[in-house]
C-alpha positions as protocol buffer text, in pm:
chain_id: "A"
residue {
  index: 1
  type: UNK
  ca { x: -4551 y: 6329 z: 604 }
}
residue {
  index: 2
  type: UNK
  ca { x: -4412 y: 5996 z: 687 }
}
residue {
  index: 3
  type: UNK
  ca { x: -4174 y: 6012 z: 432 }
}
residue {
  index: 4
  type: UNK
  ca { x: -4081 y: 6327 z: 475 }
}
residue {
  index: 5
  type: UNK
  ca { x: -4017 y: 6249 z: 840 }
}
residue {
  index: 6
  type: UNK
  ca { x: -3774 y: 5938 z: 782 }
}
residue {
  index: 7
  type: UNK
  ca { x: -3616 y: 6145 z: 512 }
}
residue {
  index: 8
  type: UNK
  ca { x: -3550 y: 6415 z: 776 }
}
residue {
  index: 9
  type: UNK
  ca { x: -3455 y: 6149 z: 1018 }
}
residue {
  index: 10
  type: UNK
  ca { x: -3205 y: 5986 z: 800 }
}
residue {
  index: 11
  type: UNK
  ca { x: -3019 y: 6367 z: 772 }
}
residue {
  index: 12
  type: UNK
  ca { x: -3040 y: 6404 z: 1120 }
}
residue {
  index: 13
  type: UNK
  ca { x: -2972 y: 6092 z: 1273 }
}
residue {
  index: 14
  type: UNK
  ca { x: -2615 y: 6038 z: 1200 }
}
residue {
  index: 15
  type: UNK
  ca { x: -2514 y: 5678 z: 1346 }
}
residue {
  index: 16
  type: UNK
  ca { x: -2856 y: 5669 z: 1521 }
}
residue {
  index: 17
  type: UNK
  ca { x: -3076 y: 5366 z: 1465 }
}
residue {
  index: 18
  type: UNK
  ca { x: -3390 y: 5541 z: 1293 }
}
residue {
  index: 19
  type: UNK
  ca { x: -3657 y: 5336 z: 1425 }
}
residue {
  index: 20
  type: UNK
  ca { x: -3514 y: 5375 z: 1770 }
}
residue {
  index: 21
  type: UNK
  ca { x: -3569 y: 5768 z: 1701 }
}
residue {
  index: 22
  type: UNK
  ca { x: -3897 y: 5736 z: 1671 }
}
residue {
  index: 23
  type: UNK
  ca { x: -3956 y: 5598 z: 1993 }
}
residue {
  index: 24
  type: UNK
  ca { x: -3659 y: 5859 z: 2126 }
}
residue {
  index: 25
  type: UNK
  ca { x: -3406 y: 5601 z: 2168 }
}
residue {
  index: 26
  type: UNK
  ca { x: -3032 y: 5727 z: 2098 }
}
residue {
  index: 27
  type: UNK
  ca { x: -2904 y: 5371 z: 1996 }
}
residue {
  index: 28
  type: UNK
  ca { x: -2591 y: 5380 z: 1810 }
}
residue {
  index: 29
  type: UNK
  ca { x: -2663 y: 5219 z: 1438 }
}
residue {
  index: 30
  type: UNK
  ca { x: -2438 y: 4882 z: 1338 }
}
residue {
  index: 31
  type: UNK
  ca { x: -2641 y: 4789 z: 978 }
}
residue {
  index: 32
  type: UNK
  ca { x: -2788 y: 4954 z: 679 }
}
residue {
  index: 33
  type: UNK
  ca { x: -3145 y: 4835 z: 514 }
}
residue {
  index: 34
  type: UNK
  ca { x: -3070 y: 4888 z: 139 }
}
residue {
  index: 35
  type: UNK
  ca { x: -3413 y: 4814 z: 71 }
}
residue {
  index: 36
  type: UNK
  ca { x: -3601 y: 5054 z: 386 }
}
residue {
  index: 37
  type: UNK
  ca { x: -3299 y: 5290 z: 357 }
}
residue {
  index: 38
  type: UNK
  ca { x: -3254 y: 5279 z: 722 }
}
residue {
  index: 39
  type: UNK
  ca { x: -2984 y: 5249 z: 967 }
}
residue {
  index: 40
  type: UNK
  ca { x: -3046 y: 5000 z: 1237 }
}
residue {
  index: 41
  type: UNK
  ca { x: -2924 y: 4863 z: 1555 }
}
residue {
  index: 42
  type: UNK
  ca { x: -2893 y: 4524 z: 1606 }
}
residue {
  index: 43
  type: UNK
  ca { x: -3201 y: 4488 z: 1816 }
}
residue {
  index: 44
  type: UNK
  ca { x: -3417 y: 4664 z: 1475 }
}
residue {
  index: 45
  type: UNK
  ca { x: -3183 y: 4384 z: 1262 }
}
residue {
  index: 46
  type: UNK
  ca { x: -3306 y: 4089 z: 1499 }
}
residue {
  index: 47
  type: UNK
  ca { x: -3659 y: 4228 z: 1435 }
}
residue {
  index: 48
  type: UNK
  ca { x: -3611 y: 4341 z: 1082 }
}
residue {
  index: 49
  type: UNK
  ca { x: -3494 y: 3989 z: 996 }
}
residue {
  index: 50
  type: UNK
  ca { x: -3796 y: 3812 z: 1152 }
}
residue {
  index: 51
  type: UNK
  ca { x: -4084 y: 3937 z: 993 }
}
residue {
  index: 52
  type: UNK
  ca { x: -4197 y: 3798 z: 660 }
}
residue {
  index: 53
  type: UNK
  ca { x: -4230 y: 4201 z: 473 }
}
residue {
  index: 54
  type: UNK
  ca { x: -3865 y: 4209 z: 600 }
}
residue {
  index: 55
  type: UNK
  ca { x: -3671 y: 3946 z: 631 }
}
residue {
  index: 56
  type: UNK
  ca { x: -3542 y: 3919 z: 277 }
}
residue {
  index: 57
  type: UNK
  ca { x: -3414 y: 4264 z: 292 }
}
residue {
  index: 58
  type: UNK
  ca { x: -3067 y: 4304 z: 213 }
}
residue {
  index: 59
  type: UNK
  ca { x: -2899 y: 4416 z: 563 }
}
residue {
  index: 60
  type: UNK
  ca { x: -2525 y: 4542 z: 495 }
}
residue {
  index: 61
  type: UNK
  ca { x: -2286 y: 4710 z: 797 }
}
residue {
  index: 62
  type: UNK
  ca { x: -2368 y: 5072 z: 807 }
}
residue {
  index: 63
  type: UNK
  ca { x: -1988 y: 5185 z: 683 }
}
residue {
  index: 64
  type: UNK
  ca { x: -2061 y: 4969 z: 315 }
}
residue {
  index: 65
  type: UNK
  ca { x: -2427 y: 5115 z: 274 }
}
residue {
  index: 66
  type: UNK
  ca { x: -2250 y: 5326 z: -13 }
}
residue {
  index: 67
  type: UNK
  ca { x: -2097 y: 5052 z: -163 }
}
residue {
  index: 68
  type: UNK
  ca { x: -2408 y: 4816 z: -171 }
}
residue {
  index: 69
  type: UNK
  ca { x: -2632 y: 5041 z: -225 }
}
residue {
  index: 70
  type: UNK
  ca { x: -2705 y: 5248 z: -649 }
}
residue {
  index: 71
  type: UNK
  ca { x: -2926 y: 5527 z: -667 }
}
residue {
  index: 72
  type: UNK
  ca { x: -3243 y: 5337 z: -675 }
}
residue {
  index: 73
  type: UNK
  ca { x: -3120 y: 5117 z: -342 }
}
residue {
  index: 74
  type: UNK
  ca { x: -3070 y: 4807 z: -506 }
}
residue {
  index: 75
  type: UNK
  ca { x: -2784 y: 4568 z: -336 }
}
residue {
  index: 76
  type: UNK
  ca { x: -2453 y: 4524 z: -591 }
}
residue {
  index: 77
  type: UNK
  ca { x: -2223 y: 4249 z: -647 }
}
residue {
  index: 78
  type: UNK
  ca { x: -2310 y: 3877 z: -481 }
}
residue {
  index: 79
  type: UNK
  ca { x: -2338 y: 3858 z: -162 }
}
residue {
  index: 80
  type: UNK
  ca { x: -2241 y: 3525 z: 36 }
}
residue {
  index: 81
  type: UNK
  ca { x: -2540 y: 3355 z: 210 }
}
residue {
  index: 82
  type: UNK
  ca { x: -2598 y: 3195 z: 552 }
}
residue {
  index: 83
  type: UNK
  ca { x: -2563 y: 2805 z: 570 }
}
residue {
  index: 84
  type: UNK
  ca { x: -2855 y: 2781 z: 767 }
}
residue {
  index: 85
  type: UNK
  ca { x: -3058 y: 3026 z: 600 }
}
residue {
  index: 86
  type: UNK
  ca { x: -2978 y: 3031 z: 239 }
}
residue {
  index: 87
  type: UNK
  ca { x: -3160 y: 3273 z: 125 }
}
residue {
  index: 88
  type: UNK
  ca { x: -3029 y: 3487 z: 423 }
}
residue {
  index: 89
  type: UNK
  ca { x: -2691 y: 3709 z: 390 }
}
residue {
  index: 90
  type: UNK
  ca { x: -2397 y: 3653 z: 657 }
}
residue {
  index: 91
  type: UNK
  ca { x: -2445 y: 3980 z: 844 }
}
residue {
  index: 92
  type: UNK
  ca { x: -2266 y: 3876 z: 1177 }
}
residue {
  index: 93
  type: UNK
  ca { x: -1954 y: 3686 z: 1293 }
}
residue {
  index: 94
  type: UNK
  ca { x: -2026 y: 3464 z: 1641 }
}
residue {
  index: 95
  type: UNK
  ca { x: -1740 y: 3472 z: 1886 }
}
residue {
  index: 96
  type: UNK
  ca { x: -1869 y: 3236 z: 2130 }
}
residue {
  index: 97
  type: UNK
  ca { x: -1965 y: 2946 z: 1872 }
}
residue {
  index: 98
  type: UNK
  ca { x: -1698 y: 3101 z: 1603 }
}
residue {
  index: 99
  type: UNK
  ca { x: -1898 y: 3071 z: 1345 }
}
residue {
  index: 100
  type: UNK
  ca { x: -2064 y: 3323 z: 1041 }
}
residue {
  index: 101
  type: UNK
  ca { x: -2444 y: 3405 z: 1100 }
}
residue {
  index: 102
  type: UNK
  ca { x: -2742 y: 3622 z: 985 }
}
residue {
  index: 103
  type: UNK
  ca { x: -3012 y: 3746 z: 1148 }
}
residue {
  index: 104
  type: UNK
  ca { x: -3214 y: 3496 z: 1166 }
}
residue {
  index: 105
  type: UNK
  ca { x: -2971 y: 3324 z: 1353 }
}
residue {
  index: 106
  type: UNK
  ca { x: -2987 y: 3572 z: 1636 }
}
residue {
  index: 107
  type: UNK
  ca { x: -3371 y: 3544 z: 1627 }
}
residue {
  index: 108
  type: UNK
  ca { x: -3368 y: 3198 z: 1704 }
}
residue {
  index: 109
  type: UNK
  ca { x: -3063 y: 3082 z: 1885 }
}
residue {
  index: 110
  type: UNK
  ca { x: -2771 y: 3293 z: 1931 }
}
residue {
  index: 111
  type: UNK
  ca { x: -2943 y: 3590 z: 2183 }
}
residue {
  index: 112
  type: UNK
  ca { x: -2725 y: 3568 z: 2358 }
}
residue {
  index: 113
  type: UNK
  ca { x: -2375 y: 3474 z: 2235 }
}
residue {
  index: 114
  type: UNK
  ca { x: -2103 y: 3697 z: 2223 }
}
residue {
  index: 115
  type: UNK
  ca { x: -2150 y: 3888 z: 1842 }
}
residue {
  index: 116
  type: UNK
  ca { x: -1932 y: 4082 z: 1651 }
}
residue {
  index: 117
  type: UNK
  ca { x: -2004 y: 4302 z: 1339 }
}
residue {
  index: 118
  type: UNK
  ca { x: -1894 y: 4089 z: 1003 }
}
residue {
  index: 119
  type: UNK
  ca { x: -1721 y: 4411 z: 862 }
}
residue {
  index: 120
  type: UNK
  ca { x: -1531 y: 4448 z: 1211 }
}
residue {
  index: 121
  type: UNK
  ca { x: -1401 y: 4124 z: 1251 }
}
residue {
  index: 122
  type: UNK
  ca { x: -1261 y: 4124 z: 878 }
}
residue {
  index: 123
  type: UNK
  ca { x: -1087 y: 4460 z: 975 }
}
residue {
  index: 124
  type: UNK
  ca { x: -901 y: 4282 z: 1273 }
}
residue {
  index: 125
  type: UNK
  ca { x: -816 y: 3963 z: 1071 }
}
residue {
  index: 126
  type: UNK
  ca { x: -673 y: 4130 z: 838 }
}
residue {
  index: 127
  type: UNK
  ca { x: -519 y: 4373 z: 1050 }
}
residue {
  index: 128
  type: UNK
  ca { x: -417 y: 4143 z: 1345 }
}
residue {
  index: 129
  type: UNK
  ca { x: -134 y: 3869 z: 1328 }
}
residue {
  index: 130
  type: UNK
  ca { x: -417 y: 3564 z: 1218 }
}
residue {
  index: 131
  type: UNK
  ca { x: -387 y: 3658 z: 864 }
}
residue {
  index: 132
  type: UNK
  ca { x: 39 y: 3660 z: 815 }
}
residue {
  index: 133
  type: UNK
  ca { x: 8 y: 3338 z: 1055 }
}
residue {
  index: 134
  type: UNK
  ca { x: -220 y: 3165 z: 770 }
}
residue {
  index: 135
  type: UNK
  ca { x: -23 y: 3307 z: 483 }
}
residue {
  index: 136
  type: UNK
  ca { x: 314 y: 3162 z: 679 }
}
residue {
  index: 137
  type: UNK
  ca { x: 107 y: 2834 z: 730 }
}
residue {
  index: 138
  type: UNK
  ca { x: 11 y: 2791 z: 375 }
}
residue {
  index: 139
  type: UNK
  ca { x: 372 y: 2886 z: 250 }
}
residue {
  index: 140
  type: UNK
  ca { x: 526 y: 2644 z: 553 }
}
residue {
  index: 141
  type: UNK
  ca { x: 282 y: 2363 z: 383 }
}
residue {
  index: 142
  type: UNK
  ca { x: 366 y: 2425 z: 17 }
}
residue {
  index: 143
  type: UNK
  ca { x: 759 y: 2399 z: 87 }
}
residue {
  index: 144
  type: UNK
  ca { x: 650 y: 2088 z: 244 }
}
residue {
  index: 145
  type: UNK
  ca { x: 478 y: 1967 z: -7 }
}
residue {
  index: 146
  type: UNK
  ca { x: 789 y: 1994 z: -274 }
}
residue {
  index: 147
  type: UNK
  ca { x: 982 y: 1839 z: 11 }
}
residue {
  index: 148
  type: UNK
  ca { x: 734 y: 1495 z: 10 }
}
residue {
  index: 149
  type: UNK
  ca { x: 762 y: 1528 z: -376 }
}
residue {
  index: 150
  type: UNK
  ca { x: 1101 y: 1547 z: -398 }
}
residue {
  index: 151
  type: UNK
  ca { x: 1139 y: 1230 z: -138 }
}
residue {
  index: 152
  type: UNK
  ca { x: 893 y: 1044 z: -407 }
}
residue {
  index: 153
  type: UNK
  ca { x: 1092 y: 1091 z: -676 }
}
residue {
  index: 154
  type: UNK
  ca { x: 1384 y: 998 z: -435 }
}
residue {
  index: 155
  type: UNK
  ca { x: 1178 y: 674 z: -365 }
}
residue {
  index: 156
  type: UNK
  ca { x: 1028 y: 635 z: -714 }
}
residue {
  index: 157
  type: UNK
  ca { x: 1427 y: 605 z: -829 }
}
residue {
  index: 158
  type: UNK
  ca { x: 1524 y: 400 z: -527 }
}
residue {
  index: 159
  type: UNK
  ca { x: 1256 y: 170 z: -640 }
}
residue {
  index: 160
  type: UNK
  ca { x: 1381 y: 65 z: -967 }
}
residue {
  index: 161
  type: UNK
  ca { x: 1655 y: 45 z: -827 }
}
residue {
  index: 162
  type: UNK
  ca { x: 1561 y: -214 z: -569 }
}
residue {
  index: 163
  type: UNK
  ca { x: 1366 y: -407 z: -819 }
}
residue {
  index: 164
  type: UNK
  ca { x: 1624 y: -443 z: -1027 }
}
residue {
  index: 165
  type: UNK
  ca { x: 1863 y: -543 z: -801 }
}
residue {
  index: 166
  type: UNK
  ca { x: 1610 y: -781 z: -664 }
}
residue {
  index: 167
  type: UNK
  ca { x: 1576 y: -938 z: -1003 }
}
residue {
  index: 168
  type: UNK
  ca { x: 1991 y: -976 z: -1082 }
}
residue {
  index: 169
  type: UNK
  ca { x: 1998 y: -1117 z: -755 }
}
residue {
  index: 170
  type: UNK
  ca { x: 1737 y: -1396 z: -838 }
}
residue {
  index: 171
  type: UNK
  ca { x: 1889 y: -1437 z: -1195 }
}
residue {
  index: 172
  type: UNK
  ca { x: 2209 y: -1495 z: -992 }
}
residue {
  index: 173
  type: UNK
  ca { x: 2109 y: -1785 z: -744 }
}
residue {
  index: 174
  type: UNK
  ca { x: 1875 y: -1930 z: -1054 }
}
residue {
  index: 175
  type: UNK
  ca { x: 2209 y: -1968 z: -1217 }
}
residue {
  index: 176
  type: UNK
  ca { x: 2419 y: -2142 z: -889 }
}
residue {
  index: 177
  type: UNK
  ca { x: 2130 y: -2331 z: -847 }
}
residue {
  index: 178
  type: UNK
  ca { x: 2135 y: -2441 z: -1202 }
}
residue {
  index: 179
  type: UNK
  ca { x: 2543 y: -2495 z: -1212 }
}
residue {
  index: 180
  type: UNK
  ca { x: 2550 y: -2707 z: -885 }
}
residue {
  index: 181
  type: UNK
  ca { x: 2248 y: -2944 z: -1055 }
}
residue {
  index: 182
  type: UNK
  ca { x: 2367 y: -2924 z: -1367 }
}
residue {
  index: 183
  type: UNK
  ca { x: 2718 y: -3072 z: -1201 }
}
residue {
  index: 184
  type: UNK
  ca { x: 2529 y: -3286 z: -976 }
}
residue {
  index: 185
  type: UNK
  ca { x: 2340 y: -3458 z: -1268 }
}
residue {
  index: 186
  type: UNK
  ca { x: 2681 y: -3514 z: -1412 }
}
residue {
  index: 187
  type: UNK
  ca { x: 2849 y: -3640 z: -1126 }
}
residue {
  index: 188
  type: UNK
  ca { x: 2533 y: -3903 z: -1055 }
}
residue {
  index: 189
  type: UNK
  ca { x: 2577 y: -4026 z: -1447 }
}
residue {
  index: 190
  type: UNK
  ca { x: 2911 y: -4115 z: -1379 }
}
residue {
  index: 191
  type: UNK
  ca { x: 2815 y: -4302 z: -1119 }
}
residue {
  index: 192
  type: UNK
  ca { x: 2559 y: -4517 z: -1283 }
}
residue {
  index: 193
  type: UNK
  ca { x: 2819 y: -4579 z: -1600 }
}
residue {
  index: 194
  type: UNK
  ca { x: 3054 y: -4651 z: -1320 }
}
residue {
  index: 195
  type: UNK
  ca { x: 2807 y: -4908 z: -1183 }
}
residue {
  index: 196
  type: UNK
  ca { x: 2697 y: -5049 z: -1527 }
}
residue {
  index: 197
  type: UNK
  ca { x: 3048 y: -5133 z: -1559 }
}
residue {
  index: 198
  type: UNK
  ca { x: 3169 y: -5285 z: -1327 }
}
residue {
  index: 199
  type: UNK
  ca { x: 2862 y: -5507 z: -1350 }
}
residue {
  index: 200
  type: UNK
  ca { x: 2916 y: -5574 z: -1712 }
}
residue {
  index: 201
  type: UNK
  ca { x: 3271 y: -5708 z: -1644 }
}
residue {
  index: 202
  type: UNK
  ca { x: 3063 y: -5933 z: -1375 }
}
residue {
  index: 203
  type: UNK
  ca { x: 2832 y: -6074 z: -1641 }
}
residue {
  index: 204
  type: UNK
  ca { x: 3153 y: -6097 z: -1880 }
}
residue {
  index: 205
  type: UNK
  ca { x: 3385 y: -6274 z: -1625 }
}
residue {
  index: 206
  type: UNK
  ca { x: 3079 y: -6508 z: -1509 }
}
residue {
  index: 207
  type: UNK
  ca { x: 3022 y: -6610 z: -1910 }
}
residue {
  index: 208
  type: UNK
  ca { x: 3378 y: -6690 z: -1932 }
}
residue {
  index: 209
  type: UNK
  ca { x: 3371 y: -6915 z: -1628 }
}
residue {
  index: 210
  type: UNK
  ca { x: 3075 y: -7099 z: -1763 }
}
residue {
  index: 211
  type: UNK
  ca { x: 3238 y: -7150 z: -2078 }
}
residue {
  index: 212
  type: UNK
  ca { x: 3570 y: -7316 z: -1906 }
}
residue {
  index: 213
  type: UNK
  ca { x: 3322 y: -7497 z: -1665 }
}
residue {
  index: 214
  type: UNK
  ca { x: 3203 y: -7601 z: -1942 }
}
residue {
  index: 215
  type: UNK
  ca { x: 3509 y: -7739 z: -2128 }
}
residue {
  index: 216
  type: UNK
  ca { x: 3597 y: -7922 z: -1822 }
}
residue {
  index: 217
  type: UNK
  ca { x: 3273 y: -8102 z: -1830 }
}
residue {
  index: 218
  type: UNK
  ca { x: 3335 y: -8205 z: -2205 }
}
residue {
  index: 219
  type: UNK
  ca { x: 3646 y: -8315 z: -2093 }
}
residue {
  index: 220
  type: UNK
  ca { x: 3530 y: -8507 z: -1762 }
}
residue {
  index: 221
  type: UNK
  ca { x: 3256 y: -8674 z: -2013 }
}
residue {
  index: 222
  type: UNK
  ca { x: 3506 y: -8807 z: -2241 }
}
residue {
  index: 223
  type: UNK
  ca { x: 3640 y: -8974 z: -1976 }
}
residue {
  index: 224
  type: UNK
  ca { x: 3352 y: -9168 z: -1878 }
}
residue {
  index: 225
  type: UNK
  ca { x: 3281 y: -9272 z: -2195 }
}
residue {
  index: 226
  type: UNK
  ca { x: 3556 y: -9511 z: -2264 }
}
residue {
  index: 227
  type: UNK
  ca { x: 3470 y: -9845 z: -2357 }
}
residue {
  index: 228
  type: UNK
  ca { x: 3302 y: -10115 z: -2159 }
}
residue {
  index: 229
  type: UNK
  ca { x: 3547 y: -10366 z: -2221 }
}
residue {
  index: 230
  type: UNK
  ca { x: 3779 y: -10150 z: -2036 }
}
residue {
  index: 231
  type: UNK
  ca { x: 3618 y: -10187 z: -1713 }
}
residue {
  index: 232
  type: UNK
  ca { x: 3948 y: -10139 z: -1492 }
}
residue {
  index: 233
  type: UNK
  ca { x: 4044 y: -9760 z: -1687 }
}
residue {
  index: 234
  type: UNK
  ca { x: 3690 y: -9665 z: -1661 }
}
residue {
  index: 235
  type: UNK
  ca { x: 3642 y: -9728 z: -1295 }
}
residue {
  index: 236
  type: UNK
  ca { x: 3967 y: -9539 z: -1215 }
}
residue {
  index: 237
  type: UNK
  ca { x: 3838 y: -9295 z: -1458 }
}
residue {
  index: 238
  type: UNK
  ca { x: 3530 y: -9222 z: -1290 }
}
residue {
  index: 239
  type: UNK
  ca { x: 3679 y: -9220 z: -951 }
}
residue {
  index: 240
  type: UNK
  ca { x: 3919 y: -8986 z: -1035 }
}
residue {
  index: 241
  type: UNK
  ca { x: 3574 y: -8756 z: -1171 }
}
residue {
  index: 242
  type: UNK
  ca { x: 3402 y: -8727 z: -879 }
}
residue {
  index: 243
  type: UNK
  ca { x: 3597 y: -8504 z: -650 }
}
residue {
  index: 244
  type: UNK
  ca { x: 3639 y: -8275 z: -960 }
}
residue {
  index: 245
  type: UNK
  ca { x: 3263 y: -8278 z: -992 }
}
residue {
  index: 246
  type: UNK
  ca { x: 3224 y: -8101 z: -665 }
}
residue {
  index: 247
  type: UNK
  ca { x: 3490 y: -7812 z: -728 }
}
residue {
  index: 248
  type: UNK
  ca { x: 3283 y: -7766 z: -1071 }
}
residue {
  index: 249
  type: UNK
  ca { x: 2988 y: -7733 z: -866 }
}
residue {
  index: 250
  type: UNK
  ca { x: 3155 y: -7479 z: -630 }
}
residue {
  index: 251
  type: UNK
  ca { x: 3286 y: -7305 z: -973 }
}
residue {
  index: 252
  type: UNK
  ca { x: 2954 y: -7279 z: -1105 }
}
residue {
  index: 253
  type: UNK
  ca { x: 2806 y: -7183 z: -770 }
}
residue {
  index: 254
  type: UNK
  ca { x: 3063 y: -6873 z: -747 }
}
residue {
  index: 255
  type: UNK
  ca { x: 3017 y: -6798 z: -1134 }
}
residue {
  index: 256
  type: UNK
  ca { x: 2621 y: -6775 z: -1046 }
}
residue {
  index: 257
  type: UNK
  ca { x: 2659 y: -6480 z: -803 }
}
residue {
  index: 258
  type: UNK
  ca { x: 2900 y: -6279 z: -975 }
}
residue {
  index: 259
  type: UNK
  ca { x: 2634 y: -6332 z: -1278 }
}
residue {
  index: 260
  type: UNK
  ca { x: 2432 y: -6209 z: -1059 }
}
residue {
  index: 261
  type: UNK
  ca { x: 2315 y: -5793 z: -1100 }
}
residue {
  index: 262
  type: UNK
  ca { x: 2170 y: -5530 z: -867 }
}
residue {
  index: 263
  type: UNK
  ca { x: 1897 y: -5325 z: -1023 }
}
residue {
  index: 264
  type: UNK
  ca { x: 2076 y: -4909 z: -1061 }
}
residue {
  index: 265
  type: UNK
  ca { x: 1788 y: -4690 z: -890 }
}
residue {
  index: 266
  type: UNK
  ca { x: 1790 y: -4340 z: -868 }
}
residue {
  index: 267
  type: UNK
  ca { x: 1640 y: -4188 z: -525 }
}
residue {
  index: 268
  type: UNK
  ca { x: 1569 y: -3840 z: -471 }
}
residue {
  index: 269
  type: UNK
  ca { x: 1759 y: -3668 z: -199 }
}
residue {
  index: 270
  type: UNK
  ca { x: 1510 y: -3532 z: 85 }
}
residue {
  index: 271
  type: UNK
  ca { x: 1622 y: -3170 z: 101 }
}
residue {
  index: 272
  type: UNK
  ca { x: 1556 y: -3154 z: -313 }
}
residue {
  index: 273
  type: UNK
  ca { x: 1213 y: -3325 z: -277 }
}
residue {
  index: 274
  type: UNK
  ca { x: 1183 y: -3036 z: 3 }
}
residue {
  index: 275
  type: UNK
  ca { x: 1217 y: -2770 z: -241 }
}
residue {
  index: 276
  type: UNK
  ca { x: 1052 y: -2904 z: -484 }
}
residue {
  index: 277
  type: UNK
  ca { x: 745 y: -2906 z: -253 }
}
residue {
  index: 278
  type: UNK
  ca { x: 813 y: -2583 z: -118 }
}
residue {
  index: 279
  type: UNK
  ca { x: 597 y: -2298 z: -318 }
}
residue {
  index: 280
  type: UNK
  ca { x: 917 y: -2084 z: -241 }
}
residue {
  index: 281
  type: UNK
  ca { x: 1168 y: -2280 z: -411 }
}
residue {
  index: 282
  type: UNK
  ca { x: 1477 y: -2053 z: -468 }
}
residue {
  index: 283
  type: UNK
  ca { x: 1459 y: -1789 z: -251 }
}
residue {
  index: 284
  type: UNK
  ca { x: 1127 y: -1506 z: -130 }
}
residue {
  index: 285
  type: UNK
  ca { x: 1028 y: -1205 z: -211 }
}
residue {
  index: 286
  type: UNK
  ca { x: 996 y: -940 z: 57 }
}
residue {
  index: 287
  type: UNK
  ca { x: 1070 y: -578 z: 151 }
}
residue {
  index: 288
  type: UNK
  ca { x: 1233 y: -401 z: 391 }
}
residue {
  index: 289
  type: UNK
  ca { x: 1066 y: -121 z: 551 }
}
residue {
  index: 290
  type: UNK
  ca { x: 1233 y: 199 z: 466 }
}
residue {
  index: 291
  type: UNK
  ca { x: 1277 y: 543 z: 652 }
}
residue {
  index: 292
  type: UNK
  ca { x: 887 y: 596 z: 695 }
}
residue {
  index: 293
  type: UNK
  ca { x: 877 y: 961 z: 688 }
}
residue {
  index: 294
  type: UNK
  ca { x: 529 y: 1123 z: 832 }
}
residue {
  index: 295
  type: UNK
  ca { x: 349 y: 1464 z: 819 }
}
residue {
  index: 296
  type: UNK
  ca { x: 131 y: 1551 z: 1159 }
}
residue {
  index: 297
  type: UNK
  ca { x: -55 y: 1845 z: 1080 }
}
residue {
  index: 298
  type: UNK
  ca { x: -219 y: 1983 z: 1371 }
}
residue {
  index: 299
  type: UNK
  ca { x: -484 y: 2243 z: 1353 }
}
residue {
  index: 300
  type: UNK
  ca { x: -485 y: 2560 z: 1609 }
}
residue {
  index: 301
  type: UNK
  ca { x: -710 y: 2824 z: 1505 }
}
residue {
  index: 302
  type: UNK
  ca { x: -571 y: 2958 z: 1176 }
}
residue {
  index: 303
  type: UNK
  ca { x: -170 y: 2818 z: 1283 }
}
residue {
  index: 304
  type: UNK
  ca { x: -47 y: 2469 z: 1147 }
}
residue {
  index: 305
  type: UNK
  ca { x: 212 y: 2273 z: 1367 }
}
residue {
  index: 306
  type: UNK
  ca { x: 403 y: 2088 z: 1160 }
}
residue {
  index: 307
  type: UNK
  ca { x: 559 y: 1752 z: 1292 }
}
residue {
  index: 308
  type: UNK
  ca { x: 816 y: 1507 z: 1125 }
}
């Protein structure tokens, strides 16, 4: 009789919740039990989804029962499952936390948030201005995506560019730097042949003075040596010497400092043994910042603002 009665029921009812008939309750239905074959409201769901003989039931909105449900009741096709409740279907859409639920999550925390019907709110997304707004959103992003790619290949060819012009550039100063020592060196050489010289014609002009000095004495000695018998000539010989002896010495003295030679030293120039203590000899290596171009993407319900 039971059966026959819910069978009856479910004829008569239309969009009536059928346990709400039996108690003579004229509640407009919102969901369809595929497994109880039952309409129900969304008080029956809350309680439908909380006891453990029903609460794995598969609960679809009352306008897809036909769709969901074969001949023998069974549920077709996957159906996508609560977060929280996994092994729970998403039934429900919550306004007030915007969010998708089941029942379950009516049962135990959402009594009494603002709910809408899963199949409604799909019908006014995609019938309302939220779905063309996304579509816009995702074509505004993926025009702004070939923009960024097209500025990195931009970049990507501005930086060989860079880098190579970086590298001429230090090839360049390598070489001034290398011409003005390389002419440096050369110009200090001639200096220190220039010095050697004029030294050498020192030493030479200094042997040569010796050498007549020298003569002079030879001479001077032969002088002296005249003989003993000849007192008188040998007195007025030696007289005559003396005086001379003390220009020689003043000759020699004079040929002694122009024998004389300075030691040729090379001394580093400060600024060079700068640079060659520096660890950035040459030049440096840096970069200067570029047009940094950035994407803000700010989220506002289903509309992206973009920003440059």
């Amino acid at each position: 009789m039971e059966a026959c009665k819910l069978t009856r029921a479910h004829e008569d009812s239309g969009n009536m919740c059928q346990p709400c008939l039996f108690e003579d309750k004229q509640i407009e239905a919102t969901q369809y039990c595929c497994d109880c074959e039952e309409l129900l409201c969304t008080s029956c769901v809350a309680v439908h989804s909380k006891f453990k003989a029903t609460r794995h039931h598969r609960i679809v909105d009352k306008t897809d029962r036909d769709d969901n449900s074969d001949n023998t009741g069974g549920v077709i096709g996957p159906r996508e499952m609560c977060s929280e409740h996994s092994t729970e279907p998403i039934k429900y859409e919550c306004v007030s936390h915007n969010s998708l639920i089941c029942g379950h999550c009516i049962v135990e925390k959402l009594e009494k948030c603002n709910l809408n019907i899963l199949s409604e709110s799909a019908k006014e997304f995609i019938e309302g201005p939220e779905l063309k707004q996304l579509q816009d959103t995702l074509d505004a992003l993926s025009l702004e995506c070939d923009q960024r790619k097209y500025h990195s290949e931009e970049n990507m060819k501005q930086l060989d560019y860079s880098s190579d012009k970086a590298l001429r550039e230090i090839d360049e100063c390598f070489k001034r730097v290398s011409t003005y020592f390389i002419e440096r060196r050369d110009q200090l050489k001639v200096q220190v042949a220039q010095l050697k010289e004029r030294m050498q014609n020192d030493l030479i002009h200094s042997e040569c003075e010796y050498n007549a000095i020298q003569k002079t004495i030879q001479t001077l000695r032969q002088g002296c040596t005249i003989d003993k018998d000849k007192s008188i000539e040998l007195f007025i010989e030696a007289r005559q010497t003396k005086p001379k002896l003390v220009k020689l010495k003043k000759r020699i003295s004079a040929a002694e400092k122009q024998s004389r030679i300075d030691e040729i030293l090379f001394k580093t120039d400060p600024s060079t043994e700068t640079v060659l203590r520096s660890d950035h000899g040459l030049g440096s290596v840096c970069y200067k910042s570029g047009t940094l171009v950035k994407l803000i993407v700010t989220f506002v319900g289903y509309r992206y603002i973009l920003l440059h």
